[in-house]
C-alpha positions as CSV (number, residue, x, y, z in Angstrom):
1,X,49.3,91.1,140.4
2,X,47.2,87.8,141.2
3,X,47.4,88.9,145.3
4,X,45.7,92.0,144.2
5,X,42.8,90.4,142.1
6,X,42.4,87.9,145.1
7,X,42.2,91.0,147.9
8,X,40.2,92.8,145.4
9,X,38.0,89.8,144.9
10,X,37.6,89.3,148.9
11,X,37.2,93.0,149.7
12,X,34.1,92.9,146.9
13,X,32.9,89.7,148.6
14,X,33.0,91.6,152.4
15,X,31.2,94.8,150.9
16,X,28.8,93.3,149.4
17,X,28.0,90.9,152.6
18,X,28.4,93.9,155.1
19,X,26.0,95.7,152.8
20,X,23.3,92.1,153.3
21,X,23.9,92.4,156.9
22,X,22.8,95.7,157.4
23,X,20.2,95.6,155.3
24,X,17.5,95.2,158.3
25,X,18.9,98.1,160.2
26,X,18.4,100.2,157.5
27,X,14.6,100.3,158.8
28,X,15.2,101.7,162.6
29,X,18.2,104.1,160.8
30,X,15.8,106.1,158.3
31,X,12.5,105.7,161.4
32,X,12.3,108.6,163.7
33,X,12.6,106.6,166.7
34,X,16.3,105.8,165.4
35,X,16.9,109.7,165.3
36,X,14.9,110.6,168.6
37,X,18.2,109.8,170.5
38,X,20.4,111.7,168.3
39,X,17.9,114.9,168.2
40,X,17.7,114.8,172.2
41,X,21.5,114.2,172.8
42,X,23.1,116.8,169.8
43,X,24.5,120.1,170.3
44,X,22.6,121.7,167.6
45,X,19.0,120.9,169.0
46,X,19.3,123.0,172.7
47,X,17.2,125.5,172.7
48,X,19.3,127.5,175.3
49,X,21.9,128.4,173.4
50,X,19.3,129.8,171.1
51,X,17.8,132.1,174.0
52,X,22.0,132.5,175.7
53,X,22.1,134.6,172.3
54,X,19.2,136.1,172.1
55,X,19.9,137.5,175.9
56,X,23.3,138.4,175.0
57,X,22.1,140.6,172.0
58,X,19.6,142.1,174.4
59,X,21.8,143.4,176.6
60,X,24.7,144.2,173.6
61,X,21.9,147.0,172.7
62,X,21.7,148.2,175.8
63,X,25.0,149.1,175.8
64,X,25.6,149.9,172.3
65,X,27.9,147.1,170.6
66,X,27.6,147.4,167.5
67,X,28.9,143.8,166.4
68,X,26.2,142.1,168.4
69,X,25.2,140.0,165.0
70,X,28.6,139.5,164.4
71,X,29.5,138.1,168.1
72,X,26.8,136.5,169.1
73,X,25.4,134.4,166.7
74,X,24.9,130.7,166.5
75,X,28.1,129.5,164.5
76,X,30.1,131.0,166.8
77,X,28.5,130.1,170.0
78,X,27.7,126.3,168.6
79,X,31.4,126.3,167.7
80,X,32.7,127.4,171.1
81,X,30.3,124.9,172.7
82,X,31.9,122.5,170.0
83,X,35.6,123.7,171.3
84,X,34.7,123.0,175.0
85,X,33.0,120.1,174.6
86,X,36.1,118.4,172.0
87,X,38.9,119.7,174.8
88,X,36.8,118.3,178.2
89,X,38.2,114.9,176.8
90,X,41.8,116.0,177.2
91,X,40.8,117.4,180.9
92,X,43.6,115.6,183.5
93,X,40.6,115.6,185.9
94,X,38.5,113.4,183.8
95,X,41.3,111.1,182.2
96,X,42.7,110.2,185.6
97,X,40.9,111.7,188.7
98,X,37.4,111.7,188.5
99,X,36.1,110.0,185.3
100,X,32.7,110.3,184.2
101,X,30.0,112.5,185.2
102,X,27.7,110.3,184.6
103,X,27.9,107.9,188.0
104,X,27.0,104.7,186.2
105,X,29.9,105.1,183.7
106,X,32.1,106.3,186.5
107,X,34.9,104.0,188.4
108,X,35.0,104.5,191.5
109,X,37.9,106.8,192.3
110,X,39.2,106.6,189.4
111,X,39.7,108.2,185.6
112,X,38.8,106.8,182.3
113,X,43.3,106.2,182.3
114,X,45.7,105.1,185.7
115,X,48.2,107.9,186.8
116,X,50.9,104.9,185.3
117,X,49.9,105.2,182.0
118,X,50.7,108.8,182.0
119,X,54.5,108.9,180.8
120,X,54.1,106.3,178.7
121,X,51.3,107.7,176.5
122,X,52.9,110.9,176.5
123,X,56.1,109.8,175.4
124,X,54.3,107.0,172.5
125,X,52.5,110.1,171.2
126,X,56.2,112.4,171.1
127,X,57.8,109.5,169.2
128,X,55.2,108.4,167.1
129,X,54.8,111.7,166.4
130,X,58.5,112.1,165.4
131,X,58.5,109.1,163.4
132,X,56.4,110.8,160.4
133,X,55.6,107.2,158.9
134,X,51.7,106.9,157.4
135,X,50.8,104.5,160.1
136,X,52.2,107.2,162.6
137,X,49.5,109.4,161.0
138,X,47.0,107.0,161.1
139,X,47.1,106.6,164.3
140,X,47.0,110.4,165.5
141,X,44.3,111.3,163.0
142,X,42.1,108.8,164.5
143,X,42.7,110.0,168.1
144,X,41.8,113.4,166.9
145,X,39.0,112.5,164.9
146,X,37.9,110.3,167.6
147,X,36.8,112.9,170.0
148,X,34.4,115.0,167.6
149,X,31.2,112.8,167.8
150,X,31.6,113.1,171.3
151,X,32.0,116.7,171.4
152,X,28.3,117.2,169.1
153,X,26.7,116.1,172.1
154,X,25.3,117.9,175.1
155,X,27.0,115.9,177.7
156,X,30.2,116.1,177.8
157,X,33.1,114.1,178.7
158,X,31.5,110.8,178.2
159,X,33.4,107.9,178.9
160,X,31.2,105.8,177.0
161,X,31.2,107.9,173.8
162,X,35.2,108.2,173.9
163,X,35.5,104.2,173.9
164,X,36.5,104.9,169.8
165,X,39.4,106.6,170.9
166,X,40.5,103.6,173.2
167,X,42.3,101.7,170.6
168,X,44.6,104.7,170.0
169,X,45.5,105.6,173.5
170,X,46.4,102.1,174.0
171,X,48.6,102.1,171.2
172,X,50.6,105.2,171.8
173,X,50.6,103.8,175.6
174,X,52.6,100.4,174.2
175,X,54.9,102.4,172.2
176,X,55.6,104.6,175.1
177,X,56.8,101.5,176.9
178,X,58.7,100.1,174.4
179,X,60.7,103.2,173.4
180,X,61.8,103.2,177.3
C-alpha cells in the first residue's frame, strides 16, 4: 500500500513535469507551420484520389454500373490506399532487399532487417504469440499499431517513419534466439 502512494506520488510528479516541458511546443503544435508538414504528407489531402474517383464514376456511367456511388467513393478508396500503404511495411522486398525508396534513407544493398534476422523474428512472433501472457500482447499490439501512422501518409514504406516499430521487431528477434 505505501509502494503505491510512492509510484502514484512519482507518476503525479513526471505528468506534471512532462506537461512543463512541453509547454513551449505547444506554440509550433497549434501554428500552421507545425501542420504544413502533416497537410502535405497525409493521405487524406491528395487531390488525385479525389479526381481517380471522379474518373472512375465517369466511365461507371458510361457503361451503366449502377453502384458507382457505392464503389467508388472516398472511404473506400482512402481505405484501400490505407490497406496498401499499412501492408508495403510487411513487403520482403523492402524489409530485406531493397529498403527505402527514398535514397537518403536507403542502405545500400540492403533492407530496413538482414536476411539473419529472418527465422528468428519469425519464430519470436509464433512463440510469443503462443504464449498468451499480457506482455505477449503488448508487444504485438504495438507492432501493429506501429505501422498505421505510417500508412496515413503518401509515401509509403518509409524507413524513417517505421523506426516506432523497431523496438518490437527487435524484441520478437531476441526471443526468436532464445527459444532456439
Amino acid at each position: 500500500d505505501e509502494i503505491k502512494k510512492i509510484l502514484k506520488k512519482w507518476v503525479i510528479v513526471a505528468l506534471i513535469l512532462g506537461l512543463v516541458l512541453a509547454l513551449p511546443l505547444t506554440r509550433v503544435i497549434f501554428s500552421e507551420a507545425g501542420w504544413s508538414r502533416v497537410s502535405g504528407t497525409n493521405i487524406f489531402q491528395d487531390k488525385g484520389y479525389v479526381m481517380r474517383i471522379i474518373e472512375e464514376r465517369g466511365e461507371d456511367k458510361l457503361s451503366n454500373v449502377w453502384p458507382n456511388k457505392i464503389i467508388h467513393n472516398k472511404g473506400v478508396v482512402l481505405s484501400l490506399v490505407f490497406l496498401k500503404n499499412y501492408t508495403s511495411h510487411f513487403n520482403p522486398e523492402f524489409l530485406f532487399v531493397s529498403g527505402d525508396p527514398v535514397e537518403i534513407y536507403k542502405t545500400p544493398y540492403n533492407g530496413v532487417l538482414y536476411w539473419w534476422e529472418l527465422p528468428f523474428l519469425l519464430a519470436g512472433f509464433f512463440f510469443l504469440a503462443r504464449q498468451g501472457r499480457r506482455e505477449s500482447f503488448l508487444i504485438l499490439g504495438w507492432l501493429i499499431l506501429a505501422f498505421i501512422p505510417a500508412a496515413l501518409t503518401r509515401f509509403t514504406p518509409s524507413a524513417s517513419r517505421t523506426l516506432i516499430a523497431l523496438p518490437t521487431i527487435q524484441i520478437l528477434t531476441a526471443f526468436g534466439v532464445l527459444t532456439f
